[in-house]
C-alpha positions in Angstrom: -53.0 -10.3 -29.4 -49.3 -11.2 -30.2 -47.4 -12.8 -27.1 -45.1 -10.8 -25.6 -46.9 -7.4 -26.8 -47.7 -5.2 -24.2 -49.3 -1.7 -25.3 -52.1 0.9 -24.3 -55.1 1.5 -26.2 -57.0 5.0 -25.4 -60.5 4.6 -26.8 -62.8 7.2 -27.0 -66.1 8.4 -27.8 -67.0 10.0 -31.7 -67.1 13.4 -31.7 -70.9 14.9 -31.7 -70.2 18.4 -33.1 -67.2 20.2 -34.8 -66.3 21.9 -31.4 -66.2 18.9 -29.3 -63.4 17.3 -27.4 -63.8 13.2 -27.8 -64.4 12.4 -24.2 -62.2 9.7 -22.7 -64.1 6.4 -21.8 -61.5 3.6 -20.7 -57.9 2.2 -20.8 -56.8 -1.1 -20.7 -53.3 -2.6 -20.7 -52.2 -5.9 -21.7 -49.7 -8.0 -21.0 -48.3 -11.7 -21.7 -45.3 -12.9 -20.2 -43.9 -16.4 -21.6 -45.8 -18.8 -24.1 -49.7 -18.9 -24.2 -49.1 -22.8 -24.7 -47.6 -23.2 -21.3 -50.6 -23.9 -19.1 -48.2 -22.8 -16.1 -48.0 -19.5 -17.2 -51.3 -17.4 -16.8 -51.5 -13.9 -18.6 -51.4 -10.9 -16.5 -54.3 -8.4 -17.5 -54.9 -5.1 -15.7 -58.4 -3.2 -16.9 -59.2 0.5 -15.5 -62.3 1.0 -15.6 -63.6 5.1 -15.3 -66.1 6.8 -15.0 -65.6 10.0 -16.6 -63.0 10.7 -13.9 -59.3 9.7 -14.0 -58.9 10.3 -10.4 -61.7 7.5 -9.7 -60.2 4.3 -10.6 -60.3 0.8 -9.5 -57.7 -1.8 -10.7 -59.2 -5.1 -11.3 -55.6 -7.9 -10.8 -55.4 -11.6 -12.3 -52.3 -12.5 -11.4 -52.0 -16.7 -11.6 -55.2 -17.8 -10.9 -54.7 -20.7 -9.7 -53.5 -18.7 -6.2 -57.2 -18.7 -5.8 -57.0 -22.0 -5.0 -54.3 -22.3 -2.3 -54.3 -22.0 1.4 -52.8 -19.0 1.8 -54.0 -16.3 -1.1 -57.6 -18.7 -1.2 -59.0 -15.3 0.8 -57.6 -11.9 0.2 -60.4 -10.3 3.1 -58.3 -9.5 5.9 -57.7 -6.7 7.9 -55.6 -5.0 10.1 -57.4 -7.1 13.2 -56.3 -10.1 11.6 -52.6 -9.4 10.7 -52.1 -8.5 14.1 -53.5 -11.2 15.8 -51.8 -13.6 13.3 -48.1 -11.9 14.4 -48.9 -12.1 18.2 -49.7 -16.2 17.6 -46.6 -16.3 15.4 -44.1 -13.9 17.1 -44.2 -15.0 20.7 -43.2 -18.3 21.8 -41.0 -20.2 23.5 -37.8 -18.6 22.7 -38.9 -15.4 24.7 -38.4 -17.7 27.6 -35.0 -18.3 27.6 -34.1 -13.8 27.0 -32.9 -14.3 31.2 -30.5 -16.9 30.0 -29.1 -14.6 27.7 -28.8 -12.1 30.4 -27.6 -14.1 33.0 -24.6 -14.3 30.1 -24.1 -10.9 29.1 -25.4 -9.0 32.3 -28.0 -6.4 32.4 -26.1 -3.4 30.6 -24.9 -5.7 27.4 -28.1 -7.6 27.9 -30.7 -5.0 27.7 -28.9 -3.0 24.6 -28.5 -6.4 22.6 -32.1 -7.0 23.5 -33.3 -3.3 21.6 -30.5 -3.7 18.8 -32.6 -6.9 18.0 -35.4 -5.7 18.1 -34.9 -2.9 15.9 -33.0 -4.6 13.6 -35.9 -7.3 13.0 -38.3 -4.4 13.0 -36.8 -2.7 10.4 -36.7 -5.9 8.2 -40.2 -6.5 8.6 -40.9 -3.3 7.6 -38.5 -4.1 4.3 -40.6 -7.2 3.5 -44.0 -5.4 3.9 -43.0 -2.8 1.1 -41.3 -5.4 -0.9 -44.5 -7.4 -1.5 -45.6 -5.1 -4.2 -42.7 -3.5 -5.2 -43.0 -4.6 -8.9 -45.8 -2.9 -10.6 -48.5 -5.8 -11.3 -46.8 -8.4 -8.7 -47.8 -9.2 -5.5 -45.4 -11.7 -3.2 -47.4 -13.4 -0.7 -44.6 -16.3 0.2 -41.5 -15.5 0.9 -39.9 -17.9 -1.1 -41.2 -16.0 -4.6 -39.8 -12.7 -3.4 -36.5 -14.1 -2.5 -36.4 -16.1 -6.3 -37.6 -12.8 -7.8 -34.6 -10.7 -5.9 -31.6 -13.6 -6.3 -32.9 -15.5 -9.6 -34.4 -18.9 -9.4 -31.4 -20.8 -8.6 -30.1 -18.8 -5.8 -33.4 -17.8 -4.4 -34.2 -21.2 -3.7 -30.5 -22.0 -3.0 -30.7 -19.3 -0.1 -34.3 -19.8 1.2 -35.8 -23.1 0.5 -34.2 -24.6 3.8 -34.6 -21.5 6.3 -38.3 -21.2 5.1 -39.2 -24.6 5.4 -37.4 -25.2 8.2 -39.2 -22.5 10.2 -42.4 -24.2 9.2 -42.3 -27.5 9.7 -39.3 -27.5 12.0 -41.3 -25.3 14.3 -44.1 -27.6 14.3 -42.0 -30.3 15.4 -40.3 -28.0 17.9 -44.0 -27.6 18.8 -45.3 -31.3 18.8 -42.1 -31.9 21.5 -42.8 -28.8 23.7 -46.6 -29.5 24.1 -45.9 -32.7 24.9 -44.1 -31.7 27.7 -46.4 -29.2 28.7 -48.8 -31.9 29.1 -46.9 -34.3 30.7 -46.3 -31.4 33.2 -50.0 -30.1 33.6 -51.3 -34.1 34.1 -48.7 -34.1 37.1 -49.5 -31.2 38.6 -53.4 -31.6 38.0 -52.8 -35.2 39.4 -50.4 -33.9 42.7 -47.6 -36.0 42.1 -46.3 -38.9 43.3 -46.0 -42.7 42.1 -49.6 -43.5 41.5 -49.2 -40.7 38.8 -46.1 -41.5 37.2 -47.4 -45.1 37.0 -50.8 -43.9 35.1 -49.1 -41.3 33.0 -48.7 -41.7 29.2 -45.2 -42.1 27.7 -44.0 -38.9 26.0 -44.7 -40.6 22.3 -47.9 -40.7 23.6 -48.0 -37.1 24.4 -46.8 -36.2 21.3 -49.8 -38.2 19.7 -52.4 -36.9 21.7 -50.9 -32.8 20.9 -50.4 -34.1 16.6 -54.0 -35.6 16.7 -55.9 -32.5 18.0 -53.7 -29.6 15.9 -54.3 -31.6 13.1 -57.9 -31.5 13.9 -58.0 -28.1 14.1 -55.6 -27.8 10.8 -58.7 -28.6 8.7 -59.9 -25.2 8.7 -59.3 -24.4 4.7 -57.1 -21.2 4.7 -55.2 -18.6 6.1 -57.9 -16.3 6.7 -60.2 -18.9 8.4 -57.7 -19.5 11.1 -58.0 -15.8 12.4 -60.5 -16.8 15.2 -57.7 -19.6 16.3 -55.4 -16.8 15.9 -57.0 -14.8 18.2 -56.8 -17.3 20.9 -53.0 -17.9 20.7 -52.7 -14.2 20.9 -54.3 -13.8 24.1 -53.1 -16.8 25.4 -49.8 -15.9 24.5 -49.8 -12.6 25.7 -51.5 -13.8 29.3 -49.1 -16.6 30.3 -46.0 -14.3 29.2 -47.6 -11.8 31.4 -48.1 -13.8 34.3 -44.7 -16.0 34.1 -43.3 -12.3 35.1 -45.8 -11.2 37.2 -46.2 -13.9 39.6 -42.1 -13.6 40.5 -42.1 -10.4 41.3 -44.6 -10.4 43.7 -44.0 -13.5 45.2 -40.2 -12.0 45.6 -36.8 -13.6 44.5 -35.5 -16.5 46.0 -32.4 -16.1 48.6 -29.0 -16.5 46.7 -29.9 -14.5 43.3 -26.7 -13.5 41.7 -26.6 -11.2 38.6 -22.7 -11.5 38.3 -21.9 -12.6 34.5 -21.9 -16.5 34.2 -18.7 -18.5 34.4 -17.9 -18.0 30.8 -14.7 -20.8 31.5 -11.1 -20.6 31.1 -10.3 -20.9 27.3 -11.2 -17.9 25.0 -12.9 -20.5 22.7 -15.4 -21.1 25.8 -15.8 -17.5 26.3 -16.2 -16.8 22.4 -19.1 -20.1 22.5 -21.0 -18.6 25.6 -21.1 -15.0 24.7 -22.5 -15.6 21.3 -25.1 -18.3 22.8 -26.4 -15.6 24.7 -26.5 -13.5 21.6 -28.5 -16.0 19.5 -30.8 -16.4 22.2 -31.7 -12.2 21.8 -31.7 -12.5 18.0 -33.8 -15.9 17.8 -36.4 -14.6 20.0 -38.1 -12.2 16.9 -39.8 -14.9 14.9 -42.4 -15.0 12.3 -40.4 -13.5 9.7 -41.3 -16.4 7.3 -44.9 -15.3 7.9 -44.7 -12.1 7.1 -45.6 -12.2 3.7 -47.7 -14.8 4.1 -50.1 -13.0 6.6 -49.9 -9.8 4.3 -51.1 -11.7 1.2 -54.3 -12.2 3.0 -54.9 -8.4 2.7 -56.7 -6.7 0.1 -54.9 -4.3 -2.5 -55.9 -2.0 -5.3 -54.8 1.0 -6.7 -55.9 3.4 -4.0 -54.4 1.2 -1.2 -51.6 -1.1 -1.5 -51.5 -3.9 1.2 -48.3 -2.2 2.9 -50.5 -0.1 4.5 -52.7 -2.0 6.4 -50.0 -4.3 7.0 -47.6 -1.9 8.6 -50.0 -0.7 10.6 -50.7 -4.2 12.2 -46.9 -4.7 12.4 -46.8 -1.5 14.6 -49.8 -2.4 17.0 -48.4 -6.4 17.3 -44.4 -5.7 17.9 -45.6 -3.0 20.7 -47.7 -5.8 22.2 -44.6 -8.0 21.2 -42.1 -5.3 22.9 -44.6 -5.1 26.4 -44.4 -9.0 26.6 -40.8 -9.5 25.5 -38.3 -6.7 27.8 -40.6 -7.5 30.8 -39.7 -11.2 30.3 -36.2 -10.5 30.0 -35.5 -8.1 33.0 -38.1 -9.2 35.5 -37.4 -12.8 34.8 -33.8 -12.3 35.2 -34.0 -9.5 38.4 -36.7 -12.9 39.9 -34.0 -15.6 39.4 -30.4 -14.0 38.2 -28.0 -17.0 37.4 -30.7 -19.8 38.3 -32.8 -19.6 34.7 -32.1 -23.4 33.6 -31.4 -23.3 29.7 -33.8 -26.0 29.5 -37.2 -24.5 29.6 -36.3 -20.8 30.8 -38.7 -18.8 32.9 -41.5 -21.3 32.6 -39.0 -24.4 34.1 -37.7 -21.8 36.8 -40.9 -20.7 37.7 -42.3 -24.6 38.6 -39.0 -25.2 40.2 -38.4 -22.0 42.2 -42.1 -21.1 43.4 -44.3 -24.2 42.0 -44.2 -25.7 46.0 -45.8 -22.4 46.9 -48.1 -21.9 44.2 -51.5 -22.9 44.2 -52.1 -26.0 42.0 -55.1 -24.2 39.9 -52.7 -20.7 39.0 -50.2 -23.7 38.0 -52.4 -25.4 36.0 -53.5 -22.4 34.4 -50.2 -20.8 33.3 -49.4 -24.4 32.2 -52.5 -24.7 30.1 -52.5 -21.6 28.6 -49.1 -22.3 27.2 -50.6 -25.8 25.6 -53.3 -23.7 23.6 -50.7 -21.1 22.6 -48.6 -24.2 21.2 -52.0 -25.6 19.3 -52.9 -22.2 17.6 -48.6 -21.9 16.5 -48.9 -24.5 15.1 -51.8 -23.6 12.8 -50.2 -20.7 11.3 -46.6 -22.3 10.6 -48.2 -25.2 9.3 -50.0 -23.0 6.8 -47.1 -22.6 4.0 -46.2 -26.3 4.7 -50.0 -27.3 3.6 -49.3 -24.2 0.9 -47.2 -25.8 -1.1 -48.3 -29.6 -1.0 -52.0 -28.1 -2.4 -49.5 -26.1 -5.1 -47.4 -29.5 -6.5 -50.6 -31.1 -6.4 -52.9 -28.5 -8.8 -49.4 -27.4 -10.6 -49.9 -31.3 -11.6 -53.6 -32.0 -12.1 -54.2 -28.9 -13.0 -57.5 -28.4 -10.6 -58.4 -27.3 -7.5 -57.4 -29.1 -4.6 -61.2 -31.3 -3.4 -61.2 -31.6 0.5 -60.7 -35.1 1.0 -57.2 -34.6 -0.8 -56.6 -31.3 1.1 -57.5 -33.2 4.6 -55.2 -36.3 3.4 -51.8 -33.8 2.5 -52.8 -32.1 6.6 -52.9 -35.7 7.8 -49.9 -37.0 6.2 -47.6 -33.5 7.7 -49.3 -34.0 10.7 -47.7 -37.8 10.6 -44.6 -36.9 9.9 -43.8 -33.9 12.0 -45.2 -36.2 15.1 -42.3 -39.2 13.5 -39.8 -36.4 13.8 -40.5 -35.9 16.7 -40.5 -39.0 18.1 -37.3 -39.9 16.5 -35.3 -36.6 17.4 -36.9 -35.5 21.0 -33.3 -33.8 21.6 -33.9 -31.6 18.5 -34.0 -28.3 21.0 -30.6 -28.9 21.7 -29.9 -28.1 18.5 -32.0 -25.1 18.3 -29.0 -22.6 18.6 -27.1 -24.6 15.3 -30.1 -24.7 13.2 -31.1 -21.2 14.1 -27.6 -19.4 13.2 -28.3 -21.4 10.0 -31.6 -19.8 9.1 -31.0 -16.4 11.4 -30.2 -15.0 7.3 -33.7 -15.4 6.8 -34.5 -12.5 9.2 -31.6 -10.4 9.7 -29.9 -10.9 6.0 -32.0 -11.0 3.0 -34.9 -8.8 3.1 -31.7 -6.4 2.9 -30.2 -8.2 0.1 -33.5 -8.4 -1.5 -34.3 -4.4 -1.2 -30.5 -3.4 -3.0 -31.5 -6.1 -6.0 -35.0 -5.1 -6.1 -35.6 -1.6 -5.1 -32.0 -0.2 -6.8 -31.4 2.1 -4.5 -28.8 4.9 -5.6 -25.4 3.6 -5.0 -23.3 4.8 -2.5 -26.3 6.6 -0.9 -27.7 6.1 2.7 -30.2 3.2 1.8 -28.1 1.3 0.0 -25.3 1.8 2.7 -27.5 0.9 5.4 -29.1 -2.4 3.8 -25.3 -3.5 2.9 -23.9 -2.9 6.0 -26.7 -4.8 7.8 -26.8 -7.8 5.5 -23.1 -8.1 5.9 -23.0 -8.1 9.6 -25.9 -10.4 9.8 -24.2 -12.3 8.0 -21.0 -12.5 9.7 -23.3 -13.1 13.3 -24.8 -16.2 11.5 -21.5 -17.2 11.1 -20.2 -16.6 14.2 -23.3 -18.5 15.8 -23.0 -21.5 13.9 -19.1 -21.6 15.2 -19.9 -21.0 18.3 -23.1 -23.5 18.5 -21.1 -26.5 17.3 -18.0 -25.9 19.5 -21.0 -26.1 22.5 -22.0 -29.6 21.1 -18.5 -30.4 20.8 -17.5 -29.5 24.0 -20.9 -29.9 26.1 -21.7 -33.1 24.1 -24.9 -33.8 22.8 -27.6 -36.2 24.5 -29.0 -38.0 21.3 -32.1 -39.6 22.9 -33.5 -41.3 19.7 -36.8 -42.2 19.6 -37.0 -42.1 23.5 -38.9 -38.8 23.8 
């Protein structure tokens, strides 16, 4: 075979009489792309097999096998059951807290219609990556990063998405480490009732960060993607529970005397108005995420000729962002009819909740609501962690060329596990910067699976798809913009309280 040749051979069976038609038996297609002396580059064969009937066939794939031996592609045997509950762990968190905030901002008309734009829009991204992951016949993209090099070049894709896509992995895990820290802090009070005797025998935060690092990294020694789904399934239902209660519980405990619902005091200059309004916007937009995931989750689907991946996948993005949607706008309007103008910025509904009814709570239903957040934190962090531990298994077999044995795989988990928990010791105050970081990487979800369609796909120019995807990666792009302005003239006016290493 000459490198570079790619061709397709019909074979068939001899003739037996002068009348007969040679009957077709099989027809394969090979291809090489780059040099067959480059151990990096792995042929890419597709065989059809038949069986006497073109309308029966299977195609057998071999793309790069060395995927086979990384976290996230090591398993290809999921399901719908398993994208889903791998969306609910990744797409509800924290960030959902704070939607009353936004509201408390933008009142309940501009609140609730910025709250479905976002929604949509982020919806109908997902649904862009989903079809993009086998867009090019004989590819599959299960990491985001590949698609985005594949649609912008190598230089550029990496360029555009190395930072947002890391950052959304191991940033969140730090984000993680510091907010179930908390959490625990919080639960050992309330569990404990308070009062000197427990301040004096609680840990210090670092501690609380070591004690959350130690047992997610624990759990993080399960070997791949797919293996996590029973974790996966817990932070789903945990996730979904404790949103549900956090609204629950206020509204039939009724709303404290003193509720306003009037817009905020947005300040006198137009620069404070501008910084406020679009606060409350990135709040809205930065509650989707798990777009970085997307891909990843779908890679641990099946495909073959009859079925492409999409399928399954799409129909597990439908079931989790209805789930998503149920927890997310009853957050959002209950929380803000419960407390109006009183949501603190600083742990939303959850910190409003303890403040505002804790007293008059009973300590178990406390307890509860604060431990079920804690296990939602522990099973996050599994699934963000994933591409993290996804691409310190690929430098390490693109350079021994072998499979990853476990003691290595467990010493790359440990070493992450480390440094998130430094980072997090040494920048405690890093959800202050939440809103400046996010407008960075916001592109990530509302900007490039639309960029990456028109370079991709091709649609017709001019027509309504390419239109559509233009319009909506130009505006994202402009709202990253304006959130980054508006984030750092909050820190410059607000000032920031950099606490380092005094979690």
């Amino acid at each position: 075979m000459e490198v570079g040749f790619a061709e397709e051979f019909s074979l068939h069976e001899p003739s037996r009489g002068p009348g007969d038609q040679p009957h077709p038996l099989q027809i394969i297609r090979i291809e090489s792309s780059g040099s067959m002396k480059d151990s990096t580059v792995t042929p890419y064969v597709e065989g059809i097999s038949n069986d006497g009937n073109f309308g029966n066939t299977q195609v057998i794939k071999h793309l790069f096998p060395q995927e086979a031996w990384l976290p996230i592609t090591e398993s290809r045997n999921g399901n719908v059951f398993s994208a889903v509950v791998h969306l609910l762990s990744s797409g509800i968190g924290l960030q959902a807290l704070l939607l009353p905030v936004a509201f408390a901002t933008l009142g309940w008309s501009w609140g609730i219609i910025s709250l479905s734009l976002a929604f949509a829009w982020q919806l109908y991204t997902i649904w862009l990556l989903v079809q993009l992951a086998e867009s090019v016949p004989g590819a599959r993209y299960s990491r985001y990063l590949l698609l985005a090099i594949s649609a912008f070049g190598p230089k550029l894709g990496k360029l555009f998405a190395i930072f947002p896509v890391m950052y959304l992995s191991g940033g969140s895990c730090v984000m993680l480490i510091i907010t179930a820290g908390g959490n625990m802090e919080t639960l050992y009070k309330i569990m404990c009732g308070g009062g000197d005797r427990c301040e004096a025998n609680s840990l210090s935060g670092a501690m609380w960060f070591l004690v959350f690092t130690c047992m997610a990294i624990l759990v993080a020694q399960l070997p791949n993607l797919n293996s996590i789904t029973k974790i996966s399934v817990i932070g789903a239902v945990t996730a979904v529970v404790y949103c549900t209660l956090i609204w629950v519980l206020p509204i039939t405990k009724g709303r404290p005397s003193g509720v306003s619902y009037s817009p905020a005091e947005m300040g006198k200059s137009d620069m404070a108005k501008f910084g406020n309004i679009f606060n409350a916007i990135g709040i809205i937009v930065l509650a989707f995420r798990g777009h970085n995931l997307v891909l990843e989750i779908q890679g641990t689907l099946p495909s073959n000729q009859k079925q492409k991946s999409s399928e399954p996948m799409w129909r597990g993005v439908t079931i989790s962002y209805l789930i998503i949607a149920m927890c997310l706008f009853p957050l959002a309007i209950a929380g803000f009819w419960a407390y109006g103008n009183k949501v603190p910025i600083n742990g939303g509904l959850l910190t409003a909740f303890l403040q505002v009814h804790g007293p008059k709570t009973p300590k178990y239903v406390m307890g509860i609501i604060y431990l079920l957040a804690l296990i939602n934190n522990l099973t996050s962090f599994q699934i963000y962690a994933m591409p993290v531990f996804d691409n310190l298994e690929f430098r390490y077999i693109m350079k021994k060329k072998k499979r990853c044995p476990w003691w290595v795989r467990s010493g790359l988990r440990l070493f992450f596990g480390g440094l998130t928990f430094l980072i997090a010791v040494a920048f405690p105050f890093l959800g202050s910067l939440a809103a400046l970081i996010g407008g960075i990487t916001l592109p990530l979800t509302y900007v490039y699976p639309c960029f990456m369609y028109i370079s991709i796909k091709k649609p017709r120019p001019n027509g309504t798809m390419w239109w559509l995807n233009f319009g909506l990666g130009c505006l994202g792009s402009i709202l990253s913009v304006m959130l980054v302005v508006a984030a750092l003239w909050n820190l410059a006016t607000k000032h920031l309280n950099a606490n380092f290493f005094r979690p």
